[in-house]
N, C-alpha and C positions, 0 to 999 in steps of 0.2 A: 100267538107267539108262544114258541116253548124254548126253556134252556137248560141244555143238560150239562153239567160237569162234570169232568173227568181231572184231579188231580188238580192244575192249578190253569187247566185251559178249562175254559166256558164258550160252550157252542149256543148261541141263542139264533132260531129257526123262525121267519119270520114271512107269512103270506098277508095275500091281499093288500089294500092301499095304505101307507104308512101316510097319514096330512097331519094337521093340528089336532085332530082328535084320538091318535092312537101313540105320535111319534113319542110323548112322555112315559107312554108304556112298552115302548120301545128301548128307550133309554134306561129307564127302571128295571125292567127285567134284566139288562146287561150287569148292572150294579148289583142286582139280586143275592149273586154269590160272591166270596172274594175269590179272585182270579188274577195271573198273570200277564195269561194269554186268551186272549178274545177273537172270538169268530164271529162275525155278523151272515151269516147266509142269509142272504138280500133276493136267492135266484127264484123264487115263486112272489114277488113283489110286484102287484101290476100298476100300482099309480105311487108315485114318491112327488112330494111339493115341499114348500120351503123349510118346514116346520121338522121334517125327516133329516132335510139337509142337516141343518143344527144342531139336532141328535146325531148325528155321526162324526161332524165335526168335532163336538163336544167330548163322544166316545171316542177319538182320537186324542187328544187330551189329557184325558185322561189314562191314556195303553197307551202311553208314546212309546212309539216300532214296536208294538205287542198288538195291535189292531189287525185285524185280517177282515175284509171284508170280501163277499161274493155277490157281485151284484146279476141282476138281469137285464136285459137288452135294455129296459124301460127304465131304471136306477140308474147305468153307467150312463144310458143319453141326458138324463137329467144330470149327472154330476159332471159330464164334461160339458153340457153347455153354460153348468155355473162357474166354469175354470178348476174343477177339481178330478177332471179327469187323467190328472197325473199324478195324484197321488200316492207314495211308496205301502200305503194300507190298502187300497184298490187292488183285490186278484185280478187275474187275467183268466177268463173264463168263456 
């Protein structure tokens, strides 16, 4: 995971499998900086489980309508089959 910022947006760039063992440093890194506007780039993420889920929801929450997430084929099928595939933080990608 890396996050760079620019001004009061924070892009945090995130590969490989986010589970219970990474998804807290997932979360942690987004808090890293202070930021407005937050970019989650989800699209090189190949396994996402429940523990990812809650970190995102959590970071929604926290960025209310300042969240932007970009997921990949494997993220967006996991969060629409947990019913969060209509979320207004969910790019279309």
């Amino acid at each position: 995971m890396t996050a760079e910022g620019e001004g009061d947006h924070l892009r945090v760039l995130v590969t490989g499998e986010v589970d219970m063992a990474t998804a807290d440093t997932m979360f942690q890194s987004a808090l890293r900086e202070p930021a407005k506007l937050l970019t989650l780039d989800l699209r090189a993420v190949t396994f996402f489980d429940s523990a990812a889920i809650h970190a995102v929801v959590r970071l929604s929450q926290r960025f209310p309508g300042a969240l932007v997430v970009l997921p990949s084929r494997q993220v967006r099928r996991v969060l629409e089959i947990s019913g969060l595939g209509d979320q207004d933080w969910l790019a279309d990608t």
